[in-house]
N, C-alpha and C positions, 0 to 999 in steps of 0.2 A: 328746591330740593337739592341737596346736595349727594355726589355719590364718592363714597365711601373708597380710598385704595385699595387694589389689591391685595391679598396676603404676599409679603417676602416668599418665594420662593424658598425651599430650605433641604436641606438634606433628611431624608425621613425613610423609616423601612415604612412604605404603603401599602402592603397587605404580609396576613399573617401568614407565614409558613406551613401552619399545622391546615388550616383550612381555607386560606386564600382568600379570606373576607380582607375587607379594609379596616386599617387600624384607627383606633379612636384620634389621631393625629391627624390623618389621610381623611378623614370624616370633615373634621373641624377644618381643616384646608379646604378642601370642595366647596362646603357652603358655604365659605365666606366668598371663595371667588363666585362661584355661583349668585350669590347675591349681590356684588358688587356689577357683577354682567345685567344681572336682570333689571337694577337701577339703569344703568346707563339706555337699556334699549328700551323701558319705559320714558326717561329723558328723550331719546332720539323719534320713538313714534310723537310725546307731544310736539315735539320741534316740526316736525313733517306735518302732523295734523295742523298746526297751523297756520300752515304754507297752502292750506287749504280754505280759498273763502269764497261764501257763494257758491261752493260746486266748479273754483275754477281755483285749477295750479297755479300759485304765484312765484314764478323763477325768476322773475327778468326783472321786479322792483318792487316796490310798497302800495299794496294798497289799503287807505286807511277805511276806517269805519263808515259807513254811507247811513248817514242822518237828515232829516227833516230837520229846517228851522224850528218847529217844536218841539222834537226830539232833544235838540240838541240844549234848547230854553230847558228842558225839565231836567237834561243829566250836568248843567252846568256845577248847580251849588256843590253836587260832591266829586267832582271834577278836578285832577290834579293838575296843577299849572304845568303847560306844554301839550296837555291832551289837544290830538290832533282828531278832527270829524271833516268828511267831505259831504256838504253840506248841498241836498240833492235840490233843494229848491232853487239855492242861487248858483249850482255847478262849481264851488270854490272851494278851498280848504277853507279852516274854521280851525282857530286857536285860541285854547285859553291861557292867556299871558300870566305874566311874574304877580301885575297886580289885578288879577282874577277879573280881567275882562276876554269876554269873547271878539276878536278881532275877524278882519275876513282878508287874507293874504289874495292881493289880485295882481293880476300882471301889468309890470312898467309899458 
């Protein structure tokens, strides 16, 4: 999702004189900024949401998807190269590489 610019700012009479409504200008100004805010803080609650996993705040680093070795056999085939799974039965990361094999990254 992309969000949209603000309106230019601009010189405009914003309401009418005779009865102090907003002008059809000051209208269309509004809700464009208005819509361009409510994209962003729709962007900003996803971002926050999912900094949320398990029911636990993630601030301090990454944590990746927690899969089963069978879990992780079933979501391979449609699995984009790089996809990262922490793979609960052997406790490792779990990658699937350039040429679509699942690796298990362990420490030196």
């Amino acid at each position: 999702m992309t969000i949209p610019t603000l309106p230019s700012f601009y010189d405009m009479q914003y309401t009418v004189p005779a009865n102090g409504r907003m002008t059809a200008d000051s209208y269309l100004y509004n809700d464009q900024t208005f819509q361009a805010l409510n994209l962003a803080v729709i962007l900003l609650n996803g971002l926050v949401n999912s900094a949320i996993i398990n029911n636990t705040i993630v601030n301090n680093g990454v944590q990746f998807p927690q899969k089963t070795t069978v879990e992780i056999t079933a979501l391979e085939p449609n699995a984009a190269n790089g996809t990262v799974w922490f793979n609960t039965n052997l406790a490792k990361l779990q990658v699937k590489t350039a040429s679509g094999v699942i690796e298990t990254i362990t420490s030196v």
